[in-house]
One Martini backbone bead per residue (centre of mass of N, CA, C, O) as a GRO file, in nm:
protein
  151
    1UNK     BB    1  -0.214   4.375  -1.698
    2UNK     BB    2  -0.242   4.085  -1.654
    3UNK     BB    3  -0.527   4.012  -1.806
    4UNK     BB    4  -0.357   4.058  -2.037
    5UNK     BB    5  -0.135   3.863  -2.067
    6UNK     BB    6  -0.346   3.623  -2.041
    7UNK     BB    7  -0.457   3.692  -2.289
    8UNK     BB    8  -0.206   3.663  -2.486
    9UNK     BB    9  -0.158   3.362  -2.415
   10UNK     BB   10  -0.464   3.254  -2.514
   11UNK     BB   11  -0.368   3.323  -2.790
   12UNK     BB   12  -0.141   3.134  -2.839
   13UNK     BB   13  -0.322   2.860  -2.785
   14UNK     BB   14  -0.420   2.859  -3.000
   15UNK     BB   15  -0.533   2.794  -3.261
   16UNK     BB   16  -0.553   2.872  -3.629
   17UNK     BB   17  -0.880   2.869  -3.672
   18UNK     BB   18  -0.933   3.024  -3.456
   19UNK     BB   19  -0.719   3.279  -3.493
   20UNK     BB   20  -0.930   3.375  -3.739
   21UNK     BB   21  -1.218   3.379  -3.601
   22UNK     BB   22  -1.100   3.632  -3.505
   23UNK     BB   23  -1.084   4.022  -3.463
   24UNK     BB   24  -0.830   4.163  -3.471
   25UNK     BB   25  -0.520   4.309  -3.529
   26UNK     BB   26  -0.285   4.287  -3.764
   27UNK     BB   27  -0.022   4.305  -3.545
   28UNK     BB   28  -0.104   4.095  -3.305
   29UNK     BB   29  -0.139   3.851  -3.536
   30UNK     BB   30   0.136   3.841  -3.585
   31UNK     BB   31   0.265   3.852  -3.287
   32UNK     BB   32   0.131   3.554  -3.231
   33UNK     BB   33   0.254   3.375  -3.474
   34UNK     BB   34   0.543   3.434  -3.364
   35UNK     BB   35   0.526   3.293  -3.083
   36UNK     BB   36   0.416   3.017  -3.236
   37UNK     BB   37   0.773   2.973  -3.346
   38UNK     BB   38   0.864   3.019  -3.098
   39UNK     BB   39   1.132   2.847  -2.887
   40UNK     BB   40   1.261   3.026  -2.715
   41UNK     BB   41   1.231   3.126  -2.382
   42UNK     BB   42   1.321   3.420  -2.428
   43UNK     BB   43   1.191   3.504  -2.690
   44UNK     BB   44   0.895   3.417  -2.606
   45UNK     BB   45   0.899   3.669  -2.344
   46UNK     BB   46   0.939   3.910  -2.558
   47UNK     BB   47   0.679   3.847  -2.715
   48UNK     BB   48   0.478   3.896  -2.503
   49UNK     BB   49   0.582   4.158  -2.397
   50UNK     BB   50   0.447   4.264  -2.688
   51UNK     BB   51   0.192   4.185  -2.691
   52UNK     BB   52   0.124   4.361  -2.483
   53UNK     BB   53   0.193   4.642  -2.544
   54UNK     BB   54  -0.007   4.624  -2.737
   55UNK     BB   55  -0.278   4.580  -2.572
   56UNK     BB   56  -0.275   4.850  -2.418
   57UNK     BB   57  -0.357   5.002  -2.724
   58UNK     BB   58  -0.636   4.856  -2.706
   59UNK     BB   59  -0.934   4.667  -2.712
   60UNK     BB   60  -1.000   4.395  -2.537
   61UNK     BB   61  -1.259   4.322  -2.500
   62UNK     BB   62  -1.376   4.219  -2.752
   63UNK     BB   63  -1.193   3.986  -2.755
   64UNK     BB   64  -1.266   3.841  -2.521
   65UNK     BB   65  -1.560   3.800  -2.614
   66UNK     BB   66  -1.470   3.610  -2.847
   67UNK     BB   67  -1.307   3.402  -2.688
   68UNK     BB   68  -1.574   3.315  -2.532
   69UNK     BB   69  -1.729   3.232  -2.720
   70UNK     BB   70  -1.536   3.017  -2.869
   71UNK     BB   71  -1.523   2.843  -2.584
   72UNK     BB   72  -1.840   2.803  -2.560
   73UNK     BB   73  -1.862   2.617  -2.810
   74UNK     BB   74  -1.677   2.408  -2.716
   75UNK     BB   75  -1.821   2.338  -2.472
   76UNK     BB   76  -2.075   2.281  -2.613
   77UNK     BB   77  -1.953   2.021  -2.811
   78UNK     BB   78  -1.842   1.838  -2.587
   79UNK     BB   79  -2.156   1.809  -2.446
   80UNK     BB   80  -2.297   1.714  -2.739
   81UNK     BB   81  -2.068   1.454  -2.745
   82UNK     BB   82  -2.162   1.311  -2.451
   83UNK     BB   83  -2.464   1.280  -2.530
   84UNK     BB   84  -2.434   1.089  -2.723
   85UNK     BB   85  -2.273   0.862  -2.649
   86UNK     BB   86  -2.484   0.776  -2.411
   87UNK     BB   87  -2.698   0.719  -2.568
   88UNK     BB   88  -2.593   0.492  -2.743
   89UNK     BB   89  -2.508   0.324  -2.491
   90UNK     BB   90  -2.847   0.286  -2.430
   91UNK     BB   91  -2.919   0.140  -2.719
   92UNK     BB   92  -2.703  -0.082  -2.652
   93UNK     BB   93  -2.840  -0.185  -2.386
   94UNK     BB   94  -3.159  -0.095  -2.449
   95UNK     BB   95  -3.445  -0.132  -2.626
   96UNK     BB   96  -3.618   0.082  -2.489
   97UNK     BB   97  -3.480   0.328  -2.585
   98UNK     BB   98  -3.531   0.282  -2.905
   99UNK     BB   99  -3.856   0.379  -2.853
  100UNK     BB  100  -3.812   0.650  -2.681
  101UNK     BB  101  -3.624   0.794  -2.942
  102UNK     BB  102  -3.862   0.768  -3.165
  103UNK     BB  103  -4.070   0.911  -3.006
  104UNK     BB  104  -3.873   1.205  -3.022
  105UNK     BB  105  -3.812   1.107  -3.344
  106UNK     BB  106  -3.976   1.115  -3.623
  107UNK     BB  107  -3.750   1.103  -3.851
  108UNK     BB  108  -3.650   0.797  -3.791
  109UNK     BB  109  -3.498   0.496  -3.882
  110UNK     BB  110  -3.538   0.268  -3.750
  111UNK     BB  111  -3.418   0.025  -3.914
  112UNK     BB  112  -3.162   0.114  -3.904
  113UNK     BB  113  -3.121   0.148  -3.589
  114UNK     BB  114  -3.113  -0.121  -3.560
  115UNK     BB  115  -2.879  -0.267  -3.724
  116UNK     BB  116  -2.649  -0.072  -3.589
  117UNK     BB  117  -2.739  -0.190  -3.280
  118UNK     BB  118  -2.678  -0.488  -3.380
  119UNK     BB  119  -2.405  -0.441  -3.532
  120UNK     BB  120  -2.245  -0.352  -3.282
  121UNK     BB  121  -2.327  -0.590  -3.043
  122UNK     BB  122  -2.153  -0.815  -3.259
  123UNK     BB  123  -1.877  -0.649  -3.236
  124UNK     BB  124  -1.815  -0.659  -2.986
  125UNK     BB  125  -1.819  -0.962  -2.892
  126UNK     BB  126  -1.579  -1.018  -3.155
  127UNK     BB  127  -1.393  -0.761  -3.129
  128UNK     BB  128  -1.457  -0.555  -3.385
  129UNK     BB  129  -1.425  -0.338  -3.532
  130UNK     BB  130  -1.682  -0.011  -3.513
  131UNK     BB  131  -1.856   0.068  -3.740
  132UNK     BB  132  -2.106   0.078  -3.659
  133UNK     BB  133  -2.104   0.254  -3.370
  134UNK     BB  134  -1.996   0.513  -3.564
  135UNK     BB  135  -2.277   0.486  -3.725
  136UNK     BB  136  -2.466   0.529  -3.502
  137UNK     BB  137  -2.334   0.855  -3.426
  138UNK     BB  138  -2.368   0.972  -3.613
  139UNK     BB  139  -2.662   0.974  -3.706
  140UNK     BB  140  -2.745   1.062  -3.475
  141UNK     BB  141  -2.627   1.360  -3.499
  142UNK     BB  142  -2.815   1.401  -3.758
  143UNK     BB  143  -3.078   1.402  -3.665
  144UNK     BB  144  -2.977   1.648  -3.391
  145UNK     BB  145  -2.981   1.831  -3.589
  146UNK     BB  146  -3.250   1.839  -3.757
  147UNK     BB  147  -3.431   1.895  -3.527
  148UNK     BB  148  -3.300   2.127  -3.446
  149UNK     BB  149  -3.397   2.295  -3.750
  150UNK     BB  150  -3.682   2.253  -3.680
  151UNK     BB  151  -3.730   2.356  -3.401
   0.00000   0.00000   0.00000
């Protein structure tokens, strides 16, 4: 019964695109989004009771299976994009590596990289917004999705 509970919680603290993106029973879908419409702490209690109530009715491995699915691609998108940023600042600190990173990524258009890590360098020194920076985590972005699509 905690379980349920717990689950019911973290169905609550989704956005709504995420809660969209289960596959609910429309019962429990009305009733987790009214949950998150009330503001009174008592009101918000007995919704909470009201979705377990539901909760127990149902079958809920499938949702929790889905709630994990959903959870494990938001981290690993927070991963993948840990990782582009790390290269970024070895691109903008190291020549070498972009030598490196070109030799492993074939369809990459150097002279854009230089271009873009030259100007990201200048950007940094006189203090100016980054958009450079911005522009070159972009890039390294979309070559690694393309790369991966290759792959």
């Amino acid at each position: 019964m905690h379980a349920l509970q717990a689950l019911g919680i973290e169905l609550v603290e989704l956005g709504e695109a995420q809660l969209d993106a289960l596959e609910l029973p429309e019962k429990l879908a009305q009733a987790v989004r009214e949950a998150k419409r009330i503001r009174s702490h008592e009101g918000r209690r007995r919704q909470m009771q009201y979705i377990g109530r539901l909760m127990r009715e149902i079958d809920a491995v499938p949702i929790r299976a889905q709630l994990d699915a959903l959870t494990g691609q938001s981290a690993e998108a927070a991963a993948r994009h840990r990782r582009l940023e790390a290269l970024r600042e070895r691109l903008i600190g190291d020549d070498g590596a972009l030598t490196d990173y070109v030799a492993s990524h074939a369809g990459a258009d150097l002279q854009e990289l230089r271009t873009l890590i030259r100007n990201a360098r200048r950007e940094q020194e006189a203090g100016r917004p980054p958009r450079a920076y911005r522009e070159l985590f972009r890039l390294l972005k979309a070559l690694e999705t393309r790369t991966a699509a290759q792959g």
